[in-house]
N, C-alpha and C positions, 0 to 999 in steps of 0.2 A: 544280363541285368537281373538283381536277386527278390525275386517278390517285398524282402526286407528293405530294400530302396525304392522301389517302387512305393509302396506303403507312405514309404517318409517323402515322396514327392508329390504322392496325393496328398497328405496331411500340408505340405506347405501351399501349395494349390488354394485347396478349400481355407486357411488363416488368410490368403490375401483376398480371398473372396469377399469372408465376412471383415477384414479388417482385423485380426487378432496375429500377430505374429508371433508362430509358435517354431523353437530353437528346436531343429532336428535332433539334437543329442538327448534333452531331457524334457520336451513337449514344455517351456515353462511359457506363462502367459506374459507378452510385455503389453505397456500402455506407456504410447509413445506421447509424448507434451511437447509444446515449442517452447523459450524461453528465447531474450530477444537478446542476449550477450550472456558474458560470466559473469556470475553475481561475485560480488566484492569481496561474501565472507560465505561461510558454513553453517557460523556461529550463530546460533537466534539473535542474540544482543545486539549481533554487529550488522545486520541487516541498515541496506542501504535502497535495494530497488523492489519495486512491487512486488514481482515474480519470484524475489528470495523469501519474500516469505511466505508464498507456495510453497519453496522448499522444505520449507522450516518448518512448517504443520505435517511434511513427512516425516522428515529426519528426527522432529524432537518433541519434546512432552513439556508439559506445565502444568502449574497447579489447578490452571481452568483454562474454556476454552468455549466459544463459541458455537452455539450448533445452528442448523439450518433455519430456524426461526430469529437469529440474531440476538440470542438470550446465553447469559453465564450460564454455566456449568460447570458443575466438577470434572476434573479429568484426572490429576493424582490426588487431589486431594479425596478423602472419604465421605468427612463431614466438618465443618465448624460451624463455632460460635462465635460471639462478638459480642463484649461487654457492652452494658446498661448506656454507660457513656459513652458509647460509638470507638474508643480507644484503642481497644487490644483484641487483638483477632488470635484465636487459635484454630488452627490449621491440624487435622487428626488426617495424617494421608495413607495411602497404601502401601501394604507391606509383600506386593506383590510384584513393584515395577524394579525392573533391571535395567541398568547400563547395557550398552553394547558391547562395553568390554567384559560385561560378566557379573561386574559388582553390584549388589543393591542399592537403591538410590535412596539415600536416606535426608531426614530435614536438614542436617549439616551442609548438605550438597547448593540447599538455597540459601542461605546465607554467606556462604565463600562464593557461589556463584554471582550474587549481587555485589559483595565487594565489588569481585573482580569490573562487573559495569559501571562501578563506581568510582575505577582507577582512572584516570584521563588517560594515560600513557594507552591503555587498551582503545582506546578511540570510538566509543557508543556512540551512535548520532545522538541519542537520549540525550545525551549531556545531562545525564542524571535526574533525568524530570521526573521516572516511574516513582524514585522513591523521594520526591521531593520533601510529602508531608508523609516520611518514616523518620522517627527519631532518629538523628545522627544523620540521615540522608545526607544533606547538604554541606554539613562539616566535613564528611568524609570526600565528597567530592573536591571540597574547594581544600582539600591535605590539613585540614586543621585538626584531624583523630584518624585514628589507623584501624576504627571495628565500624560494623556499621552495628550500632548500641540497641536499634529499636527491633532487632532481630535475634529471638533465641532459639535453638535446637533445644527444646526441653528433653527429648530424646531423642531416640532412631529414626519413629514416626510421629513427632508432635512438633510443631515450628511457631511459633510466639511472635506475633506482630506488632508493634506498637510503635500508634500515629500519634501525632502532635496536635492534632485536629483533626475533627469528626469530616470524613471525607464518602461524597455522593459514590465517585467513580470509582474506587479503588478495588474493587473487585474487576471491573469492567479493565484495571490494567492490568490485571493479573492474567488475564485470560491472553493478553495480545503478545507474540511468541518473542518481543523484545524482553521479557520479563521471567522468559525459561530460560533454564540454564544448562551446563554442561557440565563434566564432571572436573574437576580439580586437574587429576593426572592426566588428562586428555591434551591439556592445552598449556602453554609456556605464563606463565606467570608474570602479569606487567607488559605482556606484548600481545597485539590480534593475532597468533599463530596456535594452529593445530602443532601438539609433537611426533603426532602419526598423520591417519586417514581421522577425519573428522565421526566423532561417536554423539550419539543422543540416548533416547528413550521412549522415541514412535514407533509407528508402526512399520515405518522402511529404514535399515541399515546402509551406509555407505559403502560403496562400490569400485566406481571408481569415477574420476575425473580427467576428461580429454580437454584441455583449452579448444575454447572458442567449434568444439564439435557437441561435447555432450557429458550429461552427469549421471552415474547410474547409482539407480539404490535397490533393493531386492527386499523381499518381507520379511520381517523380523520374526521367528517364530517363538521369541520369546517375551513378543509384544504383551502388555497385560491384561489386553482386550480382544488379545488372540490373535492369530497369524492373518492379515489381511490375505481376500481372494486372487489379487492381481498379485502374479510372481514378481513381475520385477517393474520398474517405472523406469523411462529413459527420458531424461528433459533432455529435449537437442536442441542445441541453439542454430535458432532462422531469426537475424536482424530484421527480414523486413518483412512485412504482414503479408504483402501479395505473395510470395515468394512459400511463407508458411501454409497459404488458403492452396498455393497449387500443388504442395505435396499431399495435403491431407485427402486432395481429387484424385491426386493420383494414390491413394491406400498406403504414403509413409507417414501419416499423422493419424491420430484417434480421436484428437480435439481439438479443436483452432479457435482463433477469436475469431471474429468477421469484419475486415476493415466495411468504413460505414461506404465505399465507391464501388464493394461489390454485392452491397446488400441487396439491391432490387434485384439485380441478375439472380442472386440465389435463391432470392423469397420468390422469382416468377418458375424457377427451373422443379420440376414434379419429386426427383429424387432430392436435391440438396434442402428441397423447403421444407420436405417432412423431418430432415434432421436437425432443423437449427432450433435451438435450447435460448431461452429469455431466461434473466434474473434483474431486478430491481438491483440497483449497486448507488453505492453512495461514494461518488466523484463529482468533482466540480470542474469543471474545464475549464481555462483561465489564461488572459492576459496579465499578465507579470511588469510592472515599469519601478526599473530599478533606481532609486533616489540616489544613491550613494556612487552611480557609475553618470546618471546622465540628467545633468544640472535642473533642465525645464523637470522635468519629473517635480521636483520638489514645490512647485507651483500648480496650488491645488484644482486651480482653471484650466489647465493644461490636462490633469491628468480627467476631469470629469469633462473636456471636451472629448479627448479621445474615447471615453465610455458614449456620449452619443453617438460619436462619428461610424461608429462599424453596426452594422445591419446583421443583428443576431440572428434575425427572423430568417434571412436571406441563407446566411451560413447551417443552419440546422438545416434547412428542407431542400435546398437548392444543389449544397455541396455534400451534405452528412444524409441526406436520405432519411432525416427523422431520428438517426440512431440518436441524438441526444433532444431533450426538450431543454428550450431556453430558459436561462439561469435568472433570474431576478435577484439573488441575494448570492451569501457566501455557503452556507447552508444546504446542501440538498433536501429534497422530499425524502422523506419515512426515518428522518434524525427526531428524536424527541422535539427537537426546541426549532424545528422548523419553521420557520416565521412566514405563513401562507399569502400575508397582507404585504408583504413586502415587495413595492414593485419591480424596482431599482429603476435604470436610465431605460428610457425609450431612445427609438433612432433618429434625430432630431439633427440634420444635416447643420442648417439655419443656426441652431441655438448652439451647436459645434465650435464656429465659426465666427462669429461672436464673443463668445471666452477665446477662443485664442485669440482673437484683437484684442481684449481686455490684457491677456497675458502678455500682449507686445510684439505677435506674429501674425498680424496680418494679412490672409491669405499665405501662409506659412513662410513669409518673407521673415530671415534671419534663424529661422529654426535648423539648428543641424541633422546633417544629412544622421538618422535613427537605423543602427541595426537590430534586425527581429533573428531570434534565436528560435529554432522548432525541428521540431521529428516529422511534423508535418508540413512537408511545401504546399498541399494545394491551399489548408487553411490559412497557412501562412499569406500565397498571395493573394488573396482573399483579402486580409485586413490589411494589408500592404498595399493594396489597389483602391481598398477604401478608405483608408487616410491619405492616400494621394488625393485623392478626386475630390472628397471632403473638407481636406484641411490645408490642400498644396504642400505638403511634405514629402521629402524622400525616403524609400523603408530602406533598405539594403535585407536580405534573406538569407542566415545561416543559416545551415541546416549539418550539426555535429554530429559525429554517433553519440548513441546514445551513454556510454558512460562516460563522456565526454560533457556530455548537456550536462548531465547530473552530478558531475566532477562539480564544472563552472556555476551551479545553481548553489551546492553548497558552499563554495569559494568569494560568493556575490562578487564577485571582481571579473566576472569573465562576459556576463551577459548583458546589455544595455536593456533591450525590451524580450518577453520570450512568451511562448504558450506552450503552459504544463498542466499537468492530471496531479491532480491530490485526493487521495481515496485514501477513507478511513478505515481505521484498522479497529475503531471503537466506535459506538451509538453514540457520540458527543458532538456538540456545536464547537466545543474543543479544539476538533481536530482540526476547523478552518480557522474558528475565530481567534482562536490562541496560535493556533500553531503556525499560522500564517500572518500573523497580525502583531502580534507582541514583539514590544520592544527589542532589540538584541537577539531575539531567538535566531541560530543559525537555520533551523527551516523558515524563518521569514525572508526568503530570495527577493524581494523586492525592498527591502530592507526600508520598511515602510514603521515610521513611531509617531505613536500621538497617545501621547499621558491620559490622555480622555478616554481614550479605548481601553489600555490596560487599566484604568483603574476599575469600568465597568467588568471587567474580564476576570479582576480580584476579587469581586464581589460575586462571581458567579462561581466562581471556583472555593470560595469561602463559605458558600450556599451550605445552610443544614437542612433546606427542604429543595425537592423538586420545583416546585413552581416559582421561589425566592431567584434559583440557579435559573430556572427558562427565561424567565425575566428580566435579567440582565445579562444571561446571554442574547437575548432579542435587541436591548438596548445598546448594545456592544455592536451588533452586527448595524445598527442601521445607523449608529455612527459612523461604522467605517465605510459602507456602501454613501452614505452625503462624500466623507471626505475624498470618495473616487480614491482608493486604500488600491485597488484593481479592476481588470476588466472582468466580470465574471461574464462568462460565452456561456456555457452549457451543462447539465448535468445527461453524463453520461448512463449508458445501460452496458450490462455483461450482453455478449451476443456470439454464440456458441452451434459452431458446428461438432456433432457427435457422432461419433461413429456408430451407426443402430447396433451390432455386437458390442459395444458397451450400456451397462447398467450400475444405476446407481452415483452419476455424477452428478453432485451439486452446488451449488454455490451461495452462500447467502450476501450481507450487503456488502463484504470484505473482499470476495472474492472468490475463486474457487476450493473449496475446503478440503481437507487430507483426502487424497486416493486410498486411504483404509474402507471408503467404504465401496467402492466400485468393484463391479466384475464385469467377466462377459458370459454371455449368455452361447448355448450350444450351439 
């Protein structure tokens, strides 16, 4: 045996010790992620689940972007201004960021790239909302002009913004990675397809792609913020949480979430407690009842008995371990326009019970037998055992994979009742009260409308000051928590185990933020 292999079987030795696994041919550093299927797209725009857009703060760049305190920031761009009347934005960006094919990324690059999310045939879940109030936006969505007008390349590195109206968030959508883009010849014209390997402009380049094993990216060294510490990232996909928590024991993961069934075990265990990582996150856990698949739904006694009938209190600390605190509104904690006064339903079996006799089911005589949709069965029988016992109904309990759920949620035709996570990608009340609330919106999976709500919702989003917008979005939400719009269960927390040879992971209320800034230690 040649001391030269020898060497390189100590060096792998001591990486599984500390958790770093370092490739016998060229020592490079990976950091290994779970990821719970294949994401849908590559593409920023075309993001569909949580986790892609993890990806997507690797793979790709934008004009701004959030940092660990939950605040904009420039990321390409350098500096701008914004006229007297709130109107026109000039964008002055960097003359220093590259394609991964090589090319310079110039302000052209954003304006053909928002077309392109602007095309329906390309399929954005946006449905064109980022450039709603941009001049031309809308036109160009619904095929009525062929440029998007309020967009100009004044040069190489100058890009020219103009709104139709003085808008709060429009920075705050700039930064969210639906709104970066990709380069022209990368991708097919009018269709969601790459014409090669998928290219950006972060700090990790594309690698390669295994179905349903794993997605590799390596450090760009021609990143603009410099060649990121970790060599390479590998998101492996592990569908299911317990499954992910026991490779990361056994030293094939660097970072896992922490399902809420093995939290006390980990927080009582000496080694696993010194490594689990908190982050404050803004998610809403939720019952979902779909009006449009399941008739009683549409009867607004029905739907705010079932908000009495489940015992949230019960569900947090009993089954979840505390990992989420009980949800009173639509809203999480540390969102601007958090509304702290807001109760919402107590568990009130008795007053349950009563609206549904009002409603016409009587000890839930005549009520059809109701299927629950979830990734999670225990939660699942949980409220399926408490509207039996409560309301004398039948639940029935699917449990899809998940791009299957998420298939049927966008599709509102597949799920009768379900519980899902919506986590914001921006500091807005937006992102519940609109985006789960409003009329027609296909992210409104419970396909829930009341003209009273969006009209408050217009006025919040028409808002020229802060306080005019908190206000009606407050007014907004506690209309739709009376009209029992959904069940809200919980706001969740980020809850992370880390590998102690990792440094530098963070996450703010979004999620976990680009691997550009982690390493490992010696």
């Amino acid at each position: 045996m040649s001391k030269r292999f020898v060497y390189v079987l100590l060096l792998a030795a001591l990486a599984l010790l500390v958790g770093i696994q370092v490739s016998a041919q060229d020592g490079m550093t990976v950091l290994r992620f779970p990821i719970t299927s294949d994401p849908a797209s590559l593409e920023p725009g075309l993001v569909k689940e949580l986790f892609a857009g993890q990806l997507a703060l690797n793979l790709h760049a934008g004009l701004f972007t959030y940092d660990a305190s939950n605040n904009v920031v420039p990321y390409i761009v350098k500096d701008y201004t914004v006229s007297d009347d709130g109107l026109v934005y000039t964008f002055n960006l960097r003359d220093d960021v590259l394609w991964q094919n090589g090319r310079p990324l110039v302000a052209a690059d954003f304006k053909k790239g928002w077309e392109r999310y602007l095309d329906p045939n390309v399929g954005a879940q946006t449905a064109g909302e980022p450039w709603a109030d941009v001049v031309g936006g809308p036109e160009l969505y619904a095929g009525e002009i062929d440029e998007l007008t309020g967009v100009k390349a004044l040069d190489d590195y100058t890009l020219e913004v103009t709104l139709v109206r003085p808008s709060l968030s429009f920075l705050q959508t700039l930064a969210v990675p639906v709104t970066w883009v990709v380069p022209e010849e990368a991708v097919v014209a009018g269709q969601p397809e790459w014409v090669g390997d998928p290219v950006g402009a972060g700090p990790f380049r594309f690698v390669e792609w295994i179905p349903n094993v794993k997605i590799v990216l390596e450090a760009n060294s021609d990143f603009f913020l410099g060649k990121p510490a970790v060599d390479r990232i590998e998101f492996l996909v592990v569908p299911d949480a317990s499954t992910a928590l026991a490779q990361y024991e056994a030293g094939e993961l660097d970072i896992v979430g922490v399902p809420a069934s093995d939290l006390e075990r980990i927080t009582n265990d000496a080694t696993l407690g010194a490594q689990l990582q908190y982050f404050t996150r803004a998610q809403l856990q939720y019952a979902g009842m779909n009006q449009s698949m399941f008739e009683p739904f549409k009867d607004v006694r029905v739907r705010q008995a079932f908000n009495y009938a489940i015992d949230k209190e019960t569900i947090v600390s009993a089954i979840l371990n505390n990992s989420w605190t009980v949800a009173t509104g639509l809203v999480p904690p540390h969102i601007p326009e958090y509304n702290s006064d807001l109760q919402g339903y107590a568990y009130d079996p008795a007053k349950a019970q009563e609206l549904m006799s009002e409603a016409g089911f009587p000890n839930g005589e005549g009520f059809p037998t109701l299927e629950l949709a979830t990734l999670n069965s225990t939660i699942g029988e949980a409220v399926a055992a408490m509207l039996n016992a409560n309301l004398g109904i039948t639940v029935e309990i699917l449990q899809p994979e998940r791009g299957d759920m998420i298939d049927g949620l966008w599709a509102h035709d597949r799920w009768q009742f379900f519980l899902f996570g919506w986590t914001a990608d921006s500091p807005s009340a937006g992102v519940w009260t609109y985006e789960l609330m409003y009329c027609g919106l296909d992210s409104n999976f419970s396909t829930y409308c009341n003209p009273d709500v969006d009209l408050l919702v217009d006025q919040a989003r028409d808002a020229t000051t802060f306080d005019e917008s908190k206000q009606a979005w407050q007014d907004a939400e506690v209309l739709a928590v009376a009209d029992a719009a959904m069940i809200p269960l919980g706001y969740s927390r980020f809850i992370y185990l880390v590998n102690p040879a990792v440094e530098g992971f963070q996450a703010n209320l979004f999620g976990p933020m680009g691997f550009d800034t982690v390493s490992f230690n010696s």
